[in-house]
C-alpha positions as CSV (number, residue, x, y, z in Angstrom):
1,X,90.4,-101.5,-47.6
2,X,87.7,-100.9,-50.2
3,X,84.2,-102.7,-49.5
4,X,81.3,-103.1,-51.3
5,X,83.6,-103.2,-54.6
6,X,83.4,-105.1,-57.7
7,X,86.8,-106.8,-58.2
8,X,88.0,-106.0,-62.1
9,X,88.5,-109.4,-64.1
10,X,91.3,-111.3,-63.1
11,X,93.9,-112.5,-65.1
12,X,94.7,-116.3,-64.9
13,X,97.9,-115.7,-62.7
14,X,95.7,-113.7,-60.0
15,X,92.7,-115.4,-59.9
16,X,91.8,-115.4,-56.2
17,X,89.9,-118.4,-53.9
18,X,86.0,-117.6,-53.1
19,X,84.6,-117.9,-50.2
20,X,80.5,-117.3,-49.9
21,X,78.1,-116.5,-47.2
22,X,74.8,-115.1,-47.2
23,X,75.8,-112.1,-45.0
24,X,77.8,-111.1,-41.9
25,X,75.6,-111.5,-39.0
26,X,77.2,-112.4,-35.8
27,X,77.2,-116.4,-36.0
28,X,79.6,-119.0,-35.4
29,X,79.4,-120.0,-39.7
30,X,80.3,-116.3,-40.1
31,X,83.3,-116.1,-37.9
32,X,84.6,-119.4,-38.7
33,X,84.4,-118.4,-42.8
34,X,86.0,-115.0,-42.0
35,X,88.9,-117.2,-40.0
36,X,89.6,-118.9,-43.3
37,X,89.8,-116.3,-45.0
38,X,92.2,-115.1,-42.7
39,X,94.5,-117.9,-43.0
40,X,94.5,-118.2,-47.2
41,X,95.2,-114.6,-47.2
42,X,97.8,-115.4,-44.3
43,X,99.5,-117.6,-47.0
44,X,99.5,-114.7,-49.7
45,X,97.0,-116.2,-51.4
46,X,94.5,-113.6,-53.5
47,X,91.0,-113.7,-51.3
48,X,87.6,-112.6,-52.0
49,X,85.1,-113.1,-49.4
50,X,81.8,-112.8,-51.3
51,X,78.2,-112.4,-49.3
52,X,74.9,-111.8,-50.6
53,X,74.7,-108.8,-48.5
54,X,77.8,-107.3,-46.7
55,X,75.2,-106.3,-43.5
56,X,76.0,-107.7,-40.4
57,X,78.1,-107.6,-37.0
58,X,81.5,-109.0,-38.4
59,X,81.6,-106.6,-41.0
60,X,84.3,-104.7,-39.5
61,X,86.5,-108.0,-38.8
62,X,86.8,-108.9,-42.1
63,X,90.3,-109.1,-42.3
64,X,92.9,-106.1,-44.0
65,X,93.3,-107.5,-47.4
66,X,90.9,-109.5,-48.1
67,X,88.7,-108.7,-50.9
68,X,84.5,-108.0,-49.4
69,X,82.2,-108.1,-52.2
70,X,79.0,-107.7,-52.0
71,X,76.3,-109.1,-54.1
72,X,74.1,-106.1,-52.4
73,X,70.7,-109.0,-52.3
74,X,68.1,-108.8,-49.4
75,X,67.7,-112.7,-50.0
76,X,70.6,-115.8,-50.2
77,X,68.0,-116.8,-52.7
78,X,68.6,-113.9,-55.1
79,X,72.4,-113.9,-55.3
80,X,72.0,-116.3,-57.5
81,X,72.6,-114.5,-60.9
82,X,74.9,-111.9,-59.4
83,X,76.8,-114.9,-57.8
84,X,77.1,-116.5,-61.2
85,X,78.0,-113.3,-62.6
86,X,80.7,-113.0,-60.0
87,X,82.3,-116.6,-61.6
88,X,81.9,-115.9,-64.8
89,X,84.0,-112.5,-64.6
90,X,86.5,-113.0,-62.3
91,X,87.2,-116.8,-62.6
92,X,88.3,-117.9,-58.8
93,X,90.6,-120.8,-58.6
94,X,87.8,-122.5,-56.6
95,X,84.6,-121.2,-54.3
96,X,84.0,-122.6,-50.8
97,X,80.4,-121.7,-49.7
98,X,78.9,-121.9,-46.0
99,X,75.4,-122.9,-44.6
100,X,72.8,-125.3,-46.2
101,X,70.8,-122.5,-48.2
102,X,74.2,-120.8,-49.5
103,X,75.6,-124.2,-50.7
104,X,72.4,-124.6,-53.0
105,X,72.7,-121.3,-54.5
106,X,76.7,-121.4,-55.3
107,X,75.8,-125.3,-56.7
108,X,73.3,-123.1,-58.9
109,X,75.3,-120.7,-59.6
110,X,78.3,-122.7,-61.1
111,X,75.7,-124.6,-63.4
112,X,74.4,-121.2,-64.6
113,X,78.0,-119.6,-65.6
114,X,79.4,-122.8,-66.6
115,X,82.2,-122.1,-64.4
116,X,84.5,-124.9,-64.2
117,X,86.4,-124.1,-61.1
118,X,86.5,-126.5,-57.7
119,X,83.3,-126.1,-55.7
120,X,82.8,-127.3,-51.7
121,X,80.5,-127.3,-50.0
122,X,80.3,-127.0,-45.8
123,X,78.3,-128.3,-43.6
124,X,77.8,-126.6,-40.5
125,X,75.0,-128.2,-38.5
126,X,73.6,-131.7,-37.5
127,X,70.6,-131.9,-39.9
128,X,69.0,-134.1,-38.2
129,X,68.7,-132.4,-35.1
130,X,67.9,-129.1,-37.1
131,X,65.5,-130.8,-39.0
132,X,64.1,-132.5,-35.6
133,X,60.5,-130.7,-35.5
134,X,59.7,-131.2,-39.2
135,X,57.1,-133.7,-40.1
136,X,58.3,-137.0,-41.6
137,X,57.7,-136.1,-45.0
138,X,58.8,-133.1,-45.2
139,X,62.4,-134.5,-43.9
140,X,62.4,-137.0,-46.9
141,X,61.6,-134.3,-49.6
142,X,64.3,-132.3,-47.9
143,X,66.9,-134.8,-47.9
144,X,66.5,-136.0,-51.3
145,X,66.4,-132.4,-52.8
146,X,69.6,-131.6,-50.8
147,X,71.7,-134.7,-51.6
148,X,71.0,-134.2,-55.6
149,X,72.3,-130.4,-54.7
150,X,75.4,-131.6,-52.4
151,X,76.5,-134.5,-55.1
152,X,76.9,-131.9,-57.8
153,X,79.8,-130.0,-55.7
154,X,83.1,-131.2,-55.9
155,X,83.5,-132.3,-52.5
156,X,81.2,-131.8,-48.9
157,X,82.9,-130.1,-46.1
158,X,82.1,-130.4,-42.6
159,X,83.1,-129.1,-39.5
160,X,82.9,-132.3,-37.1
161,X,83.1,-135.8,-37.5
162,X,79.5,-135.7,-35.8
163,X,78.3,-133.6,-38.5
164,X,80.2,-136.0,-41.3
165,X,78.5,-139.3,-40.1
166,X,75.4,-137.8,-39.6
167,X,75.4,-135.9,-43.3
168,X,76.1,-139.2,-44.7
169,X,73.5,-141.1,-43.1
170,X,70.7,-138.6,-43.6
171,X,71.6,-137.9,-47.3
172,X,72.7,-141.4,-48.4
173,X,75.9,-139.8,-49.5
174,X,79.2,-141.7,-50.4
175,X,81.4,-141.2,-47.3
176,X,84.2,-140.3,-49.4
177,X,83.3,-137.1,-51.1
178,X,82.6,-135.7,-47.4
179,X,85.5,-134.3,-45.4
180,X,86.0,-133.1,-41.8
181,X,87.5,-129.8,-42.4
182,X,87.5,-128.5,-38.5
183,X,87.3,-124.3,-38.1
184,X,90.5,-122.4,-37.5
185,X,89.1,-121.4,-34.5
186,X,92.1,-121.4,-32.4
187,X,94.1,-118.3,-34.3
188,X,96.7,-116.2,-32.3
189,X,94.4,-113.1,-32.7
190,X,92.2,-114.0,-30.2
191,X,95.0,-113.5,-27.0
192,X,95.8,-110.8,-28.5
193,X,91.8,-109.4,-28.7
194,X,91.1,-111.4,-25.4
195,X,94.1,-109.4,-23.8
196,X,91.9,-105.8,-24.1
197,X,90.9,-104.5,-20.8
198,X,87.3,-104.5,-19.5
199,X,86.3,-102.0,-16.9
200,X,82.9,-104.1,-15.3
201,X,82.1,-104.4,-11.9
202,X,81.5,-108.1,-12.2
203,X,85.2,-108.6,-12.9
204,X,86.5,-107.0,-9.2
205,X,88.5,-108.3,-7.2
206,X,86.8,-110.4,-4.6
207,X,83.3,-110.6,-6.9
208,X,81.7,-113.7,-7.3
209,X,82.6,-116.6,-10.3
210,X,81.2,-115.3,-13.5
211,X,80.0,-118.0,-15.2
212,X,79.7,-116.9,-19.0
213,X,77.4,-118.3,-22.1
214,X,78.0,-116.6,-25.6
215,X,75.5,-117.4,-28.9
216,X,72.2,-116.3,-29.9
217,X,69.3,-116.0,-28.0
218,X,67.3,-119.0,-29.8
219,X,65.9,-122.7,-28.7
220,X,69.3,-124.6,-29.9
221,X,71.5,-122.8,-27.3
222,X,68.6,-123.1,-24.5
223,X,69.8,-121.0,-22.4
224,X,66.3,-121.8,-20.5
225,X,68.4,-124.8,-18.8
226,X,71.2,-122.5,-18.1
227,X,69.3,-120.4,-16.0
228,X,67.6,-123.0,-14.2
229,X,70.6,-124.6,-13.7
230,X,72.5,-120.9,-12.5
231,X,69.7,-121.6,-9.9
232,X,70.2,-124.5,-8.6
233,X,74.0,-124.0,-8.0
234,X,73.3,-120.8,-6.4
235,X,70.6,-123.0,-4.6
236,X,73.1,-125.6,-3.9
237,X,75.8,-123.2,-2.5
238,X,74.0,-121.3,0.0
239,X,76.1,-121.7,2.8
240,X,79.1,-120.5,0.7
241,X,77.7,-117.2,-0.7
242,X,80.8,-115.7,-2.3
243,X,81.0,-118.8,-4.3
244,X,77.7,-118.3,-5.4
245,X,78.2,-117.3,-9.6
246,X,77.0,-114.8,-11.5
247,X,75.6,-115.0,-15.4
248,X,76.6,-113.3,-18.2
249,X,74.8,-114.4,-22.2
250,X,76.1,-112.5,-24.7
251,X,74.3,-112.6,-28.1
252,X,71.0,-111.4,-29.6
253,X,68.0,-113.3,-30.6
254,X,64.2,-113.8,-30.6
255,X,64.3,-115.3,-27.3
256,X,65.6,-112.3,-25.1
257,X,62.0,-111.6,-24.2
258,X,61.4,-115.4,-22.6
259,X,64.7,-115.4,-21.3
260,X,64.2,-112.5,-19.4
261,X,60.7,-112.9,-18.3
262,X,62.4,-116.5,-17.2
263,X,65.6,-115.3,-15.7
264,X,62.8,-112.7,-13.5
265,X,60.5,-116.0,-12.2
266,X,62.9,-117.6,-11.2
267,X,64.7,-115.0,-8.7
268,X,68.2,-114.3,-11.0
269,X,66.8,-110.4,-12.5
270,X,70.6,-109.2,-9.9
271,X,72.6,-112.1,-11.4
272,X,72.3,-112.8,-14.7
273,X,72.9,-110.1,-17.8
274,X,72.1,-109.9,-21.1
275,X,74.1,-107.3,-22.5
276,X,73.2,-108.3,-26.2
277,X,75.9,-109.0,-28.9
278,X,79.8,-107.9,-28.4
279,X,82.3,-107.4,-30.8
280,X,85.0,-108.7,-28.2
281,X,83.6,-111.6,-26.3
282,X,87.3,-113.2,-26.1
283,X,88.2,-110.5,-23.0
284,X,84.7,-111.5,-21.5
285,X,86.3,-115.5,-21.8
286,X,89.6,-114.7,-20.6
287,X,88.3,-113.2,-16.9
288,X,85.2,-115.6,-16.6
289,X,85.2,-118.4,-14.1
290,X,83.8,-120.5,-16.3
291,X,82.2,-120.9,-19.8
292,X,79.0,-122.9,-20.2
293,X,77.7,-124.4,-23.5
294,X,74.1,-125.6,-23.3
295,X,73.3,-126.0,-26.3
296,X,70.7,-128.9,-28.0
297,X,72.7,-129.0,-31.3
298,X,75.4,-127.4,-32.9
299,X,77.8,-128.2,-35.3
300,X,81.5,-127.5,-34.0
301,X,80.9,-124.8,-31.5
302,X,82.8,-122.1,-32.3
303,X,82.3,-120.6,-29.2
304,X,84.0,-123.7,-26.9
305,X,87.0,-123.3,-29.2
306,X,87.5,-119.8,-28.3
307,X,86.5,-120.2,-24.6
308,X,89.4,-123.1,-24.3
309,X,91.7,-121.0,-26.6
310,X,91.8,-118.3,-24.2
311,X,92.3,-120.3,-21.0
312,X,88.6,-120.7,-20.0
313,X,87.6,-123.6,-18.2
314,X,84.7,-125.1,-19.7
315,X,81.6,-127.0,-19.4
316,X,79.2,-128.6,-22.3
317,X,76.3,-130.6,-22.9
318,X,76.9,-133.8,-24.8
319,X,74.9,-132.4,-28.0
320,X,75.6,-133.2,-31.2
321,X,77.9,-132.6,-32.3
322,X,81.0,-131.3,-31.8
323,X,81.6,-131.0,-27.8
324,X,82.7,-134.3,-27.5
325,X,85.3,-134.4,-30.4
326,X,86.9,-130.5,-28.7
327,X,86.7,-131.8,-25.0
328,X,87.4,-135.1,-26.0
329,X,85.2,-137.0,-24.5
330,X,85.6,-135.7,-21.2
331,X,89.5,-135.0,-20.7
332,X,89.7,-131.6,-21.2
333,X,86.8,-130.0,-19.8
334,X,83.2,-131.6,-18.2
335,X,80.6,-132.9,-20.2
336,X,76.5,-133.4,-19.1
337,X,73.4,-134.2,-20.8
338,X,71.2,-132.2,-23.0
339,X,68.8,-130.7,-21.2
340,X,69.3,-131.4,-17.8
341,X,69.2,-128.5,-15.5
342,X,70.4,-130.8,-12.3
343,X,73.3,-132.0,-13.6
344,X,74.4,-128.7,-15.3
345,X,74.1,-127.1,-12.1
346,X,75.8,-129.6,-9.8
347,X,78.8,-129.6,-12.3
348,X,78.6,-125.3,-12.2
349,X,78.6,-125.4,-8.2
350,X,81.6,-127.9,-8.3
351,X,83.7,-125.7,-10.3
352,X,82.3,-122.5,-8.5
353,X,83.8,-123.8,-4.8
354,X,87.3,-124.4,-6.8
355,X,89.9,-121.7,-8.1
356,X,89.8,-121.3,-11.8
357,X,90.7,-124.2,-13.7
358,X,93.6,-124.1,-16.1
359,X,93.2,-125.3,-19.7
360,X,95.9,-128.4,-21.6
361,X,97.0,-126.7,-24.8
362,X,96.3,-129.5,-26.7
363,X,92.8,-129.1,-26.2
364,X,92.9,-126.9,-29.0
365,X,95.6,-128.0,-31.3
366,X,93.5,-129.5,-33.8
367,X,91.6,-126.5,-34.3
368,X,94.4,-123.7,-34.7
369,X,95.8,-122.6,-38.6
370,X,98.8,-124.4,-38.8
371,X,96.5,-127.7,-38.2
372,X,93.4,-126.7,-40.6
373,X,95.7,-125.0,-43.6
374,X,97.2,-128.0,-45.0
375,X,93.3,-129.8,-45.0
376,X,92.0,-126.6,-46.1
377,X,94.4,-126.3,-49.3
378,X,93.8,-130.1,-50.1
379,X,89.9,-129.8,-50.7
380,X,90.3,-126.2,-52.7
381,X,93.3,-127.8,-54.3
382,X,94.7,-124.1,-54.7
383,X,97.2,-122.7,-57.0
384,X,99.8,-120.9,-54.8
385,X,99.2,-117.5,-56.3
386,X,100.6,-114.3,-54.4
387,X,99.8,-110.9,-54.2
């Protein structure tokens, strides 16, 4: 496959779906994008996956066949002319854009080439909560800047029904140009990729639970409680030491500094890891005890998908949004507050003095291709328009 290649205009018969993100750093809005494509290209449809600059973890994932190009900017902000430029030369049936500051530019960028193709937006985050620190003010301005942006598109994606009602409320937006369009999350590639061997010795025979947390090392995953919390189960199972877990957190982030000085104070420096970011975190959820979301917001947590998807039992906090809607409300894995070291802890020891939970398939039905394709092709309203 060629990267980092202009595509030649496209005749009318081979004009190929858009899909634009600001880059490919490791994050769940990355992934998730990168899964669609996938599945359009999966359907033989003609894919471009267009990024303001192709740098970033998941460059290597981007699926055989699908078309990378990149705008080559050091800012979202400036791939607005080349984005434009992209539109008005090759003409895509219709562009689907990821992540709030990406939206505005490809809204911008369709008035500027007077491209008349189908344009959606997605929403991957609880504004709200992202938006939680600002000053009152500053949320108004925000809000009414972003819903005269949003109305311009031809329809408002969003990943969870959480981050749909929320959208709506915050932006004054009708609820029916807004659309749950949930991540294909659930694809068969990831048995496949969680079925590579790992050679650690925190995966022997006999070693303790391995209690695993995967997402960048920032406040909204506070992984702060998650260590408390590793410490209070280990507190809590004293007098059953070889049920006492382990902690693995995979991802990078500004926080790796506190975390660790954290993870030191508080006695864990021989139990908990931070190995940084991995390519293959699906082997990592296929052997762990236990997967652990802790996060204060999110959007649809890629990451619980995948754990479930694999076969890992899981535990979440009841953030919004998304946990509740994929463990639905409690049936298919254990929900606790935001926050709350306690009762994260008590619910980690009481799966730690169990064997290894099983996962229900239909956990993750609503989230695999076959379920999210149909939606998917609805909103683009695509041409079909093979290789």
């Amino acid at each position: 496959m060629r990267h980092d290649r202009q595509p030649e205009v496209v005749p009318p018969a081979g004009r190929p779906v858009a899909l634009f993100l600001p880059s490919l750093t490791g994050g769940g809005a990355e992934r998730a994008i990168i899964d669609a494509a996938r599945t359009l290209h999966g359907d033989g449809l003609i894919v471009d996956l267009v990024v303001a600059s192709a740098k970033g973890a998941y460059r290597n994932e981007v699926p055989e066949g699908v078309r990378l190009v990149d705008l080559q900017c050091r800012r979202t902000a400036s791939a607005l002319l080349p984005l434009s430029q992209y539109l008005n030369r090759t003409n895509p049936q219709a562009l689907l854009s990821a992540l709030t500051h990406a939206n505005v530019v490809a809204v911008m960028a369709r008035r500027l080439a007077g491209w008349k193709g189908r344009l959606i937006v997605s929403e991957r985050n609880t504004l709200s909560s992202a938006w939680g620190r600002w000053s009152p003010a500053r949320r108004r301005l925000q809000a009414a800047v972003l819903a005269q942006v949003y109305r311009q598109a031809d329809g408002i994606a969003t990943v969870s029904k959480g981050v749909a009602d929320d959208l709506v409320e915050l932006l004054s937006l009708n609820p029916a140009t807004v659309r749950v369009l949930y991540n294909a999350t659930a694809a068969p590639h990831l048995l496949e990729r969680a079925a590579q061997p790992l050679d650690d010795p925190w995966l022997a025979p006999g070693a303790p639970p391995l209690i695993l947390g995967v997402g960048r090392l920032d406040p909204q995953k506070d992984f702060g409680t998650l260590l408390r919390a590793l410490q209070l189960a280990r507190a809590s199972l004293a007098e059953t030491p070889a049920a006492q877990p382990r902690l693995m957190i995979l991802g990078e982030g500004p926080e790796r500094p506190s975390l660790e000085a954290e993870c030191h104070s508080l006695g864990l420096t021989d139990h908990v890891r931070f190995p940084g970011f991995a390519d293959n975190p699906f082997a990592w959820m296929a052997r762990a005890h236990l997967f652990v979301l802790s996060s204060r917001f999110e959007g649809l947590p890629n990451v619980l998908i995948q754990a479930l998807a694999v076969g890992c039992p899981a535990i979440s906090t009841r953030c919004p949004s998304g946990p509740e809607e994929i463990l639905a409300d409690g049936r298919y894995g254990v929900l606790v507050p935001v926050g709350d070291p306690g009762a994260l802890g008590r619910a980690i020891a009481a799966a730690c003095l169990k064997p290894r939970g099983t996962v229900d398939d239909a956990a993750v039905s609503p989230f695999r291709p076959a379920a999210v394709r149909s939606v998917l092709r609805d909103m683009l309203q695509l041409d079909v328009t093979y290789q």
